[in-house]
Backbone as ProteinMPNN parsed JSONL, in Angstrom:
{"seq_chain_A": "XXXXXXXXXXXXXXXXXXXXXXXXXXXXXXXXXXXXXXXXXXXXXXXXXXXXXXXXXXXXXXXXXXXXXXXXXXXXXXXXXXXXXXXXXXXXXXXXXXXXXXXXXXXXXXXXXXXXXXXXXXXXXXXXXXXXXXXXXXXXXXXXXXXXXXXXXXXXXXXX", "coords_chain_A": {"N_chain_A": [[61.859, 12.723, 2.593], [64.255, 11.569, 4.314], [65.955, 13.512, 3.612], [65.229, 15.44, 4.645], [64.994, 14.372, 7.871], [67.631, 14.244, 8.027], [69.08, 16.567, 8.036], [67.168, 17.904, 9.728], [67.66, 17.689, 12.613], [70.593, 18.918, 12.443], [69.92, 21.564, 12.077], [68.251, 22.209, 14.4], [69.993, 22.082, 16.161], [72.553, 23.871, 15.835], [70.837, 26.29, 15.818], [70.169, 25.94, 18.726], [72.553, 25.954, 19.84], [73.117, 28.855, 18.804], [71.462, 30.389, 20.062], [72.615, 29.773, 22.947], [75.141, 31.055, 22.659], [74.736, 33.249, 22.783], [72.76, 34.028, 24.748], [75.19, 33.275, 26.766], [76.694, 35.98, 25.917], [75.098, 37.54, 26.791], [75.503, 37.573, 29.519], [77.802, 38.447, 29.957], [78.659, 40.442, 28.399], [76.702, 42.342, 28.818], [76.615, 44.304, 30.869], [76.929, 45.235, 34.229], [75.065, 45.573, 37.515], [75.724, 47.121, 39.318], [77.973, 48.746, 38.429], [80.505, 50.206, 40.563], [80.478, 48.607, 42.526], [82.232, 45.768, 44.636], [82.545, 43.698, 43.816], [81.343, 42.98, 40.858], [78.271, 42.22, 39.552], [76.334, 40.327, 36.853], [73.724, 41.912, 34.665], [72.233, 40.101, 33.026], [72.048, 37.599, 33.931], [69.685, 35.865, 35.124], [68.476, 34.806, 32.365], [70.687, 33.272, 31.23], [70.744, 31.237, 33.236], [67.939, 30.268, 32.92], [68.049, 29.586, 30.465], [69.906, 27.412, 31.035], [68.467, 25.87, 32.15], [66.122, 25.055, 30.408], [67.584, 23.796, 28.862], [68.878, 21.852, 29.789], [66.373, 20.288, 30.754], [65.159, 19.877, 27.924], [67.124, 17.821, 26.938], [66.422, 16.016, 28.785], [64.221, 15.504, 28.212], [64.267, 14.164, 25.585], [66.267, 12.466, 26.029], [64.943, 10.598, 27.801], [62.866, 9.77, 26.198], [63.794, 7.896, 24.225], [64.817, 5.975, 25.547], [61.916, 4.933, 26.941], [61.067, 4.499, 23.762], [62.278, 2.803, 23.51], [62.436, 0.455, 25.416], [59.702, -0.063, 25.02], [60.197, -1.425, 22.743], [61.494, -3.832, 23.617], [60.311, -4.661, 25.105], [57.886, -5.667, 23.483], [59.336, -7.767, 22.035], [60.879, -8.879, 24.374], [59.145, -9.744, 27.01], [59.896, -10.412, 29.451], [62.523, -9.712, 29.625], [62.684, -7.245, 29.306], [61.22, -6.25, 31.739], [62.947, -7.215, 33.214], [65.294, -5.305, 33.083], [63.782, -3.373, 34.439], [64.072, -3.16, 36.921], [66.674, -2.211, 38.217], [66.601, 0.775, 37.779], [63.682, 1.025, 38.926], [64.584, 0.016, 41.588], [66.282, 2.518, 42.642], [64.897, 4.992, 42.061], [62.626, 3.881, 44.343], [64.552, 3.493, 46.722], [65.296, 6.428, 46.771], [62.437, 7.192, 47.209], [61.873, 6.295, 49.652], [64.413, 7.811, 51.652], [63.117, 10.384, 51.255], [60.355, 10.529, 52.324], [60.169, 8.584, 54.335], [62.39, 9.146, 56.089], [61.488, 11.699, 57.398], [61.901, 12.827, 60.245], [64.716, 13.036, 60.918], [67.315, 15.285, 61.212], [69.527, 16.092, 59.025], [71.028, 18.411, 59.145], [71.25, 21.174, 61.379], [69.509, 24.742, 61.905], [71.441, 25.672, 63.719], [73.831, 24.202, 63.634], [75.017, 25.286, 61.211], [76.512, 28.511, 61.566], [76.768, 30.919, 59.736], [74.413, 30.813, 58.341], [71.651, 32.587, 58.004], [68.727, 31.882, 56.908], [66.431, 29.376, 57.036], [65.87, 26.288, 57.634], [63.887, 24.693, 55.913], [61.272, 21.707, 56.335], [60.848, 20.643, 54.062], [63.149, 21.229, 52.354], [64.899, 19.387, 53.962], [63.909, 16.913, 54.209], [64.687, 16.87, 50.889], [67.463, 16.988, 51.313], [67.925, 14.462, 53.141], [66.789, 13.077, 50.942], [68.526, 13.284, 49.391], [71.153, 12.249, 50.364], [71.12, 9.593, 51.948], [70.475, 8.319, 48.957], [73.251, 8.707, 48.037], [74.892, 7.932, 49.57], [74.053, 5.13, 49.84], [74.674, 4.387, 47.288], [77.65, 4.897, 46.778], [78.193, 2.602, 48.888], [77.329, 0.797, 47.381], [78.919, 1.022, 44.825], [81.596, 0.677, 45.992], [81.46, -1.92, 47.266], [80.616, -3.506, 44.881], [83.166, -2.961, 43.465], [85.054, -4.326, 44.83], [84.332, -7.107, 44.617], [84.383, -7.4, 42.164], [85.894, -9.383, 40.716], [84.704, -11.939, 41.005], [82.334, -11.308, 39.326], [83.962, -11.627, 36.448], [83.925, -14.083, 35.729], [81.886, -14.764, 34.937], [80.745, -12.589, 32.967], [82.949, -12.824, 31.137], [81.268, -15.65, 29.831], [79.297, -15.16, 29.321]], "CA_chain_A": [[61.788, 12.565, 4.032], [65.683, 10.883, 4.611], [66.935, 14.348, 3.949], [64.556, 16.347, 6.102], [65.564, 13.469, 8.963], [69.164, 14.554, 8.267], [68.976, 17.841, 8.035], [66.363, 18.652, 11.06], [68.206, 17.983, 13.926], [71.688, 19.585, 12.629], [69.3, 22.998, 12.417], [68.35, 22.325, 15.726], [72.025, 21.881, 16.964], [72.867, 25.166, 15.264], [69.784, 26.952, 16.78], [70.726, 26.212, 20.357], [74.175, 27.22, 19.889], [73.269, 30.268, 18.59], [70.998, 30.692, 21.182], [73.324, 29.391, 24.036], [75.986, 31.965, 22.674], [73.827, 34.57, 22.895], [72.998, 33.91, 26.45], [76.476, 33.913, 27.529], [77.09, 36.92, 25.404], [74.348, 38.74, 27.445], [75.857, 37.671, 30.875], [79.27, 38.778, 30.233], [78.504, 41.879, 27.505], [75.433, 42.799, 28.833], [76.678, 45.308, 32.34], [76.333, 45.117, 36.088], [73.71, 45.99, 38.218], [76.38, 48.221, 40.316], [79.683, 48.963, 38.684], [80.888, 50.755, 41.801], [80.879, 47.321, 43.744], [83.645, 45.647, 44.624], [82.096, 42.306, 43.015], [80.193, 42.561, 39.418], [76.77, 41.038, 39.15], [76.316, 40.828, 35.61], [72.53, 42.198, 34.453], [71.498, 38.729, 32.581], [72.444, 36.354, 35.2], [68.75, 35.104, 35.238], [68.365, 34.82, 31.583], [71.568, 32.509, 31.263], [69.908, 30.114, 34.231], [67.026, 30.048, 32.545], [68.494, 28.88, 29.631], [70.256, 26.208, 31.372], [66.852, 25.05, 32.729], [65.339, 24.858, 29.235], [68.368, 22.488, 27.693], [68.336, 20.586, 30.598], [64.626, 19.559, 29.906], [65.242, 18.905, 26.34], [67.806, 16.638, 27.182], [65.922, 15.004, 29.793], [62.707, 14.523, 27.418], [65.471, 13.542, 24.577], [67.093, 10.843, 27.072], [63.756, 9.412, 28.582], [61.696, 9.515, 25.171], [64.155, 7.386, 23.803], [64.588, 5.109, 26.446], [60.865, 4.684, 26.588], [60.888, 3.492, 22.861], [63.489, 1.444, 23.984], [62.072, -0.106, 26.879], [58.515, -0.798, 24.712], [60.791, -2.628, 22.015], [62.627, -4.587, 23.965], [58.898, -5.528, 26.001], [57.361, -6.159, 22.151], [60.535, -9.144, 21.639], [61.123, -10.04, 25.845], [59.074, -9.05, 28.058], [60.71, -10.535, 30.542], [64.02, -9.119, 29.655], [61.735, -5.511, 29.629], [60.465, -6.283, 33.183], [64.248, -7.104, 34.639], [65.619, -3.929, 33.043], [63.611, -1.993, 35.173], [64.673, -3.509, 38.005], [67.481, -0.77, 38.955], [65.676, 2.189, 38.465], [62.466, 1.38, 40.235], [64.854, 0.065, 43.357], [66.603, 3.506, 42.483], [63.36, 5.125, 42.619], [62.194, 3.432, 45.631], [65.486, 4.216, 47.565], [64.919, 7.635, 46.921], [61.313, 7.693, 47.836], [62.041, 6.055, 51.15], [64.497, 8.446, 51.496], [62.236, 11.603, 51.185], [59.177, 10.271, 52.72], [61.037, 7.609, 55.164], [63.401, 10.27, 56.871], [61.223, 13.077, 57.784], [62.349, 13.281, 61.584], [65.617, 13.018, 61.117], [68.004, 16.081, 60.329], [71.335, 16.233, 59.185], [71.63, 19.813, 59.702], [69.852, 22.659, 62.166], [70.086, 25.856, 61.942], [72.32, 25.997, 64.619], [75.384, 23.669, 62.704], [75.355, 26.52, 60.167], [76.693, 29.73, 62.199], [76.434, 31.954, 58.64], [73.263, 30.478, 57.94], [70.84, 33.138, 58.509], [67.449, 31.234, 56.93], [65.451, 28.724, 57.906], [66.229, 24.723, 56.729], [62.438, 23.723, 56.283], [60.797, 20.573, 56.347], [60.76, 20.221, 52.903], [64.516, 21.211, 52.12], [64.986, 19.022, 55.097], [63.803, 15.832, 53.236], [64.98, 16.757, 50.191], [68.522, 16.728, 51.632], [68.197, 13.729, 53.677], [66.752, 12.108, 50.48], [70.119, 13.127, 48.374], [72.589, 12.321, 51.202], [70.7, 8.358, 52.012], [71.077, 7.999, 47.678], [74.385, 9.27, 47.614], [75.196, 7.032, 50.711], [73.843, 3.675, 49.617], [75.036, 4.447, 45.76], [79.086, 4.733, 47.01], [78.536, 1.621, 49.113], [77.23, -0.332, 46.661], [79.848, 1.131, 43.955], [82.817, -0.291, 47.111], [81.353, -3.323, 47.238], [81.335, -3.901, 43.462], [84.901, -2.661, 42.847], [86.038, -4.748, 45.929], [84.152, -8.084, 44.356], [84.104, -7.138, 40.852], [86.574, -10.342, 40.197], [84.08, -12.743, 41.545], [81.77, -11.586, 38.418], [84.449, -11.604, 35.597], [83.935, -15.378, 34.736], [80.408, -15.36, 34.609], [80.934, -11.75, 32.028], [83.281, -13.704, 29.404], [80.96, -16.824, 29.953], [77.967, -14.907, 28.453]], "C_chain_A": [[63.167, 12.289, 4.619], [65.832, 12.844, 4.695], [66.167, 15.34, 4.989], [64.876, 15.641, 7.631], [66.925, 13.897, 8.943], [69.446, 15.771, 8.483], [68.542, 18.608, 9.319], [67.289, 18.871, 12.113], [69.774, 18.95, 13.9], [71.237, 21.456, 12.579], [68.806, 23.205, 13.42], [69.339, 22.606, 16.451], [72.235, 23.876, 16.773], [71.783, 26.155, 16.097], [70.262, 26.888, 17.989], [71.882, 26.473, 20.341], [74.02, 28.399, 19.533], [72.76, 30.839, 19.713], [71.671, 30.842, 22.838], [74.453, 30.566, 23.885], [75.549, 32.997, 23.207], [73.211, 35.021, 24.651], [74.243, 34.56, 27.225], [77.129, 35.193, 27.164], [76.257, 38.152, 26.598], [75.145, 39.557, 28.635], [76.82, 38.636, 30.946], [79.636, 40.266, 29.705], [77.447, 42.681, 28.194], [75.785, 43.957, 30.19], [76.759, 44.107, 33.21], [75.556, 46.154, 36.517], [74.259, 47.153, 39.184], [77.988, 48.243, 40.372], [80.518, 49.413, 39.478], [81.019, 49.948, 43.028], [81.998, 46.892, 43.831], [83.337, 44.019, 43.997], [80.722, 42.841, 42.292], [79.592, 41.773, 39.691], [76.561, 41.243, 38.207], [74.607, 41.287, 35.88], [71.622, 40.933, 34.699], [71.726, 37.815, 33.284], [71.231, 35.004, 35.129], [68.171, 34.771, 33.778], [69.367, 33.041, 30.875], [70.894, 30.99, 32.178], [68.853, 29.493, 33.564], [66.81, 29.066, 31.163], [68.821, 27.327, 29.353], [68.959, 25.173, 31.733], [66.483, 24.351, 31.434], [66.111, 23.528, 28.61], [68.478, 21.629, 28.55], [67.31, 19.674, 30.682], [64.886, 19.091, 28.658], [65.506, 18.158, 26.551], [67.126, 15.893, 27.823], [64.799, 14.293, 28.877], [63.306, 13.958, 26.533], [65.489, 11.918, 25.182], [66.005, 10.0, 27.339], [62.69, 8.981, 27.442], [62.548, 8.307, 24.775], [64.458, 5.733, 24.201], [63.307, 4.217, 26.418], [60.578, 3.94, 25.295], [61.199, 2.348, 22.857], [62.925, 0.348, 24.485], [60.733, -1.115, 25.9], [59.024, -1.706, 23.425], [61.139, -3.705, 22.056], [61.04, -5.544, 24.86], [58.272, -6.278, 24.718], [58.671, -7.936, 21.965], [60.164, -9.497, 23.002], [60.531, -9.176, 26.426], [59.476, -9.343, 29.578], [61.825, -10.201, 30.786], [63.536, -7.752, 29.924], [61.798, -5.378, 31.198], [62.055, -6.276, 34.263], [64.929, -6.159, 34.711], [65.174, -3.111, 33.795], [63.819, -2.16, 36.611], [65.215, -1.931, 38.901], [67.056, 0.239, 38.933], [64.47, 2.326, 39.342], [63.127, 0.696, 41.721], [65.614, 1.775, 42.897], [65.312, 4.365, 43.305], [62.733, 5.047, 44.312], [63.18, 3.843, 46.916], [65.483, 5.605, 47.75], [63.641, 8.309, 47.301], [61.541, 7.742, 49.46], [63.025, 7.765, 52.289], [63.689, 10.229, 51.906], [60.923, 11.409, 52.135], [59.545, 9.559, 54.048], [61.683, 8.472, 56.573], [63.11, 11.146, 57.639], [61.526, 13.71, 59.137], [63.506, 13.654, 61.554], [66.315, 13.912, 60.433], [69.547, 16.195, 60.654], [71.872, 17.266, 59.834], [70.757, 20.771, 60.366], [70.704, 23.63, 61.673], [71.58, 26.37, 62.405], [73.218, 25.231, 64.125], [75.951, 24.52, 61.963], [75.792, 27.767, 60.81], [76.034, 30.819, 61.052], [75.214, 31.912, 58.213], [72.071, 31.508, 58.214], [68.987, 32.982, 58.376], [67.131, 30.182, 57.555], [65.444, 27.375, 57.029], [64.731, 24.281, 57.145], [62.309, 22.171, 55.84], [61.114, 19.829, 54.97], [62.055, 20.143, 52.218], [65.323, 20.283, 53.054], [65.38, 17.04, 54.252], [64.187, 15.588, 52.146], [66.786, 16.494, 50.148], [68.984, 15.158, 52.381], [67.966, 12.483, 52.277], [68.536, 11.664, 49.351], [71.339, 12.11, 48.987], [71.984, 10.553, 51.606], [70.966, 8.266, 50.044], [72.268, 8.069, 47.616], [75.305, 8.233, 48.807], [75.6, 5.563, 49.895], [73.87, 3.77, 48.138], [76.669, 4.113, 46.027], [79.082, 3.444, 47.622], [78.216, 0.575, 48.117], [78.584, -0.311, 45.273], [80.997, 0.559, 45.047], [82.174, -1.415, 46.593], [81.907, -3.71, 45.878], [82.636, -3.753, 42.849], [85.491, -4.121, 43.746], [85.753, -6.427, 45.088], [83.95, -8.239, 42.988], [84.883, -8.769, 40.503], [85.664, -11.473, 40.228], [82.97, -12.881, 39.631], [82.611, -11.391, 36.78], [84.197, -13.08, 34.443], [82.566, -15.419, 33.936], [80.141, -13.875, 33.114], [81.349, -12.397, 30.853], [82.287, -15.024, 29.256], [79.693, -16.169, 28.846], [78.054, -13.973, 27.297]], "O_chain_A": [[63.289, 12.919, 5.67], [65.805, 13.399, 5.793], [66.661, 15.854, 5.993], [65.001, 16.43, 8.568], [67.443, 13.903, 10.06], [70.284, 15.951, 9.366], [69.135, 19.534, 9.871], [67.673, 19.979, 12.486], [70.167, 19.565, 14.892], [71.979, 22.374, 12.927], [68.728, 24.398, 13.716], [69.368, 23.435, 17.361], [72.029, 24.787, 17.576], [72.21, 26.729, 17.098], [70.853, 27.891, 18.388], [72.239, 27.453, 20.995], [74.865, 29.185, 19.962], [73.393, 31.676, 20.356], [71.371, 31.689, 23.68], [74.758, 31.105, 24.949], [76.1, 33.584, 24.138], [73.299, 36.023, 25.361], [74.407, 35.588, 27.882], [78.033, 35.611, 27.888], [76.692, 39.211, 27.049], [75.407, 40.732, 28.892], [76.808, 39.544, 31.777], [80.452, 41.054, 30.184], [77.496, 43.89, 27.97], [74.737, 44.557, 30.429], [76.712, 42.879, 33.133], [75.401, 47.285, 36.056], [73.518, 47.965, 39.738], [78.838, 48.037, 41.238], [81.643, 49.017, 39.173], [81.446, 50.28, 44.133], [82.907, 47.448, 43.214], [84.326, 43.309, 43.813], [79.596, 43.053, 42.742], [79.978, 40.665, 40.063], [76.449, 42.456, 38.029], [74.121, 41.119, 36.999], [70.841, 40.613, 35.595], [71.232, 36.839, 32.719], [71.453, 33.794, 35.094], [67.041, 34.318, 33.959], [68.867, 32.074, 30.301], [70.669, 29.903, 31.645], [68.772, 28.264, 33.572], [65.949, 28.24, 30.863], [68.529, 26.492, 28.496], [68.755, 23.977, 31.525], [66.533, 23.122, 31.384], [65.586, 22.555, 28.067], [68.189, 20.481, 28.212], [67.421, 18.448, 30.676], [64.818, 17.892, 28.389], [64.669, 17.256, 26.582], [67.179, 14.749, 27.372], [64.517, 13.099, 28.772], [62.886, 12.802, 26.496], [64.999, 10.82, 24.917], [66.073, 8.786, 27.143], [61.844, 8.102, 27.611], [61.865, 7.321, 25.05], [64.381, 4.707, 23.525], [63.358, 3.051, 26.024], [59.958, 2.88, 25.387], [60.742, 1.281, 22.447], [62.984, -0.721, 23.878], [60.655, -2.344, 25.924], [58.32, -2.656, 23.083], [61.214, -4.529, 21.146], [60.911, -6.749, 25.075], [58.121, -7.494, 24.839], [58.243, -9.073, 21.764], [59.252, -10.315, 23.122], [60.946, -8.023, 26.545], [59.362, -8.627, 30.573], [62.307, -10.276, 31.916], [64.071, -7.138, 30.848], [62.389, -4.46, 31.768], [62.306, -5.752, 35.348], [65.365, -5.77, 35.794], [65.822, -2.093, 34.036], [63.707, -1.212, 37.389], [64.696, -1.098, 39.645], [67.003, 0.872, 39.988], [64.194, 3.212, 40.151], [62.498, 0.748, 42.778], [64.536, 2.367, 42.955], [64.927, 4.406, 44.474], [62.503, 5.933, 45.135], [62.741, 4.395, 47.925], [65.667, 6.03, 48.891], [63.533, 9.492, 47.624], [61.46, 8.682, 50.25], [62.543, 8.46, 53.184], [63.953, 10.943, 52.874], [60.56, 12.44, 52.701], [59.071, 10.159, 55.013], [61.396, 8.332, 57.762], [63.89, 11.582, 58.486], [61.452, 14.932, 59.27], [63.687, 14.716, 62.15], [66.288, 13.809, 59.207], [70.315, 16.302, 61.61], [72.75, 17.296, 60.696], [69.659, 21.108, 59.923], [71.859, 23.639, 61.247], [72.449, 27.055, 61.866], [74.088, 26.102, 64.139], [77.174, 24.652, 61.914], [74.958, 28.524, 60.311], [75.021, 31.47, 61.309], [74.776, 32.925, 57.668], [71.29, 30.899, 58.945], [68.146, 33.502, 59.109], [67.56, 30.018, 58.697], [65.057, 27.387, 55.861], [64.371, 23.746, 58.194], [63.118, 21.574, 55.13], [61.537, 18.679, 54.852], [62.256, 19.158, 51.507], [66.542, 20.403, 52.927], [66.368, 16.368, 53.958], [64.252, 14.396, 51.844], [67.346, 15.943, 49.2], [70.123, 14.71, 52.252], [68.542, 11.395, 52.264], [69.183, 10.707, 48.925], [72.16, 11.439, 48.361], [73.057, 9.971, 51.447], [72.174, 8.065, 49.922], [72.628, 7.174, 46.852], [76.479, 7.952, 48.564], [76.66, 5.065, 49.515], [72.948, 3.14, 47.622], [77.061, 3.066, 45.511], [79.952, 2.747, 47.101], [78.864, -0.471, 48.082], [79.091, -1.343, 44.833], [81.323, -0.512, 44.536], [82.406, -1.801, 45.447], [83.049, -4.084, 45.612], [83.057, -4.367, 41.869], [86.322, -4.864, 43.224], [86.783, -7.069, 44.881], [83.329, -9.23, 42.604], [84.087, -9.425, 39.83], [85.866, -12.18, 39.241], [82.847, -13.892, 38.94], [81.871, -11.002, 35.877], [84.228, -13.218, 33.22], [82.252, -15.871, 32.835], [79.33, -14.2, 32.247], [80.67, -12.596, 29.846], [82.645, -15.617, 28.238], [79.326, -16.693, 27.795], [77.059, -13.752, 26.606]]}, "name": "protein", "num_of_chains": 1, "seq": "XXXXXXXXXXXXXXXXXXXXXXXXXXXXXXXXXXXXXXXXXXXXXXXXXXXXXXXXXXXXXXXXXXXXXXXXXXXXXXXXXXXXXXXXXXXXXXXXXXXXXXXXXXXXXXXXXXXXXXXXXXXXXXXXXXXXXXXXXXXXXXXXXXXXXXXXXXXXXXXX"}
């Protein structure tokens, strides 16, 4: 079992690189859709994307499975140390619901800000922008603040 545990995942590794080559091999080897343009679209374009999608998910179920063990280990010993850990992501979370759900009147951008814009900024792309741009907001101020007062928590760091 040890060597099948050692072994597995570096034939995984190897697998998606071959795979991932092979992708970009398509994009770049594979044509255009209208050599006679004055800008190449390769063929595989959506093949490559698709790709990216897929290892993005791994990773994500990778990152959060692990976490998860994490999280129910650390609840099995403290669960009160469990319970404060999750603190920042469910205000995370919550900032970003508000956000999305919170916002819905209010738009950053109309149509009409965009001159080139020739679609249509719906409701739903609407919220999903206002929820990025409120995260992305109240994430930089809180990273200021902490740089600006970071000294304040240095004692209480070496103390523990």
């Amino acid at each position: 079992m040890s060597k099948l545990t050692s072994l597995l995942p570096k034939i995984v590794l190897w697998i998606l690189m071959v795979v991932s080559v092979a992708a970009f091999a398509m994009v770049f080897a594979g044509g255009s859709v209208d050599p006679t343009a004055e800008y190449l679209e390769p063929v595989y374009t959506d093949v490559l994307l698709y790709w990216i999608v897929v290892i993005v998910a791994i990773a994500l179920i990778i990152t959060l499975g692990f976490a998860l063990v994490q999280l129910v280990k650390t609840f099995i010993k403290s669960p009160l140390a469990a319970i404060q850990s999750l603190v920042g992501p469910l205000l995370l979370i919550a900032l970003l619901l508000f956000g999305y759900f919170g916002m819905t009147g209010f738009h950053f951008l109309t149509n009409d800000d965009i001159p080139a814009f020739d679609g249509i900024i719906s409701t739903g792309v609407n919220q999903l922008s206002n929820m990025c741009m409120l995260g992305i907001g109240v994430l930089a101020v809180v990273a200021i603040l902490l740089i600006i007062f970071s000294s304040l928590f240095k004692a209480k760091v070496k103390d523990a």
